[in-house]
C-alpha positions in Angstrom: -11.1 -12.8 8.7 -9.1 -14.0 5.8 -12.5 -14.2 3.7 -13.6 -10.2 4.3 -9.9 -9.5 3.0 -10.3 -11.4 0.1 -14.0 -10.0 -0.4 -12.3 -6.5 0.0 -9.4 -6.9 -2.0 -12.0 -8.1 -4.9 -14.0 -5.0 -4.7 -10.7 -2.7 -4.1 -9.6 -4.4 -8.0 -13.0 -3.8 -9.7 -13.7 -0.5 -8.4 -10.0 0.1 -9.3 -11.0 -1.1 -12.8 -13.5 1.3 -13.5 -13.7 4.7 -15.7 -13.3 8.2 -13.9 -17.2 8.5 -14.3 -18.1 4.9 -13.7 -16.0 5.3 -10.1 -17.4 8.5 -9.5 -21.2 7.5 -9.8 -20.0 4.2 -7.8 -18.4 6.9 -5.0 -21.4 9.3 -5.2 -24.4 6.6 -5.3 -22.3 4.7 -2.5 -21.9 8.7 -0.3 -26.0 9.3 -0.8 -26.7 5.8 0.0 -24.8 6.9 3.6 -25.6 10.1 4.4 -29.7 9.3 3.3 -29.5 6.3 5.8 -27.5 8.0 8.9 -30.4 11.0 8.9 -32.9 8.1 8.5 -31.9 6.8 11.4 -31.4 10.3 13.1 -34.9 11.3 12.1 -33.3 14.3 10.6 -35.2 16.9 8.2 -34.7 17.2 4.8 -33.3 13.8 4.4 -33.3 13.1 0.9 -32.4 16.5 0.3 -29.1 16.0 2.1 -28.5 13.0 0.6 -28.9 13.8 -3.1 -26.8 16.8 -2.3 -23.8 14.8 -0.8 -24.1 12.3 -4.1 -24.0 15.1 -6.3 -20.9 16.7 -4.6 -19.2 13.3 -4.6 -19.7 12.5 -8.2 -18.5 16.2 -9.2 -15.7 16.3 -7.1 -14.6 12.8 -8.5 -14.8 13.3 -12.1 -13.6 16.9 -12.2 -10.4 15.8 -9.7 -10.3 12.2 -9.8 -8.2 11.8 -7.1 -8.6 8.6 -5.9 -7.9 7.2 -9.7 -4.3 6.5 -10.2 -3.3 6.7 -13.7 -1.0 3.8 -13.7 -2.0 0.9 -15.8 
């Protein structure tokens, strides 16, 4: 158990580390990656579709707002 928290507290710095467009492609890649293999496995229509849509609204959303950046350095 110790090993997935260190693994996660790794990724948690470097994604922390990033630029406001850097995160946001990592956030929207990472929500179309998701939502393309959830209908994949629902056999649902329009797959791709959905899941471009979902990484496009993710990596707006995120570099308009930024809200998961803190600005503390």
């Amino acid at each position: 158990m110790n090993a997935v928290k260190r693994l996660y507290n790794r990724a948690d710095e470097w994604a922390k580390g990033l630029s406001r467009v850097s995160y946001a492609a990592l956030l929207g890649l990472s929500a179309g990656i998701g939502v393309l293999v959830v209908n994949l496995l629902l056999s649902a229509e329009f797959a791709l579709v959905q899941a471009l849509t979902m990484a496009l609204v993710m990596f707006s959303l995120e570099c308009v707002f930024g809200l998961h950046q803190t600005t503390e350095e």
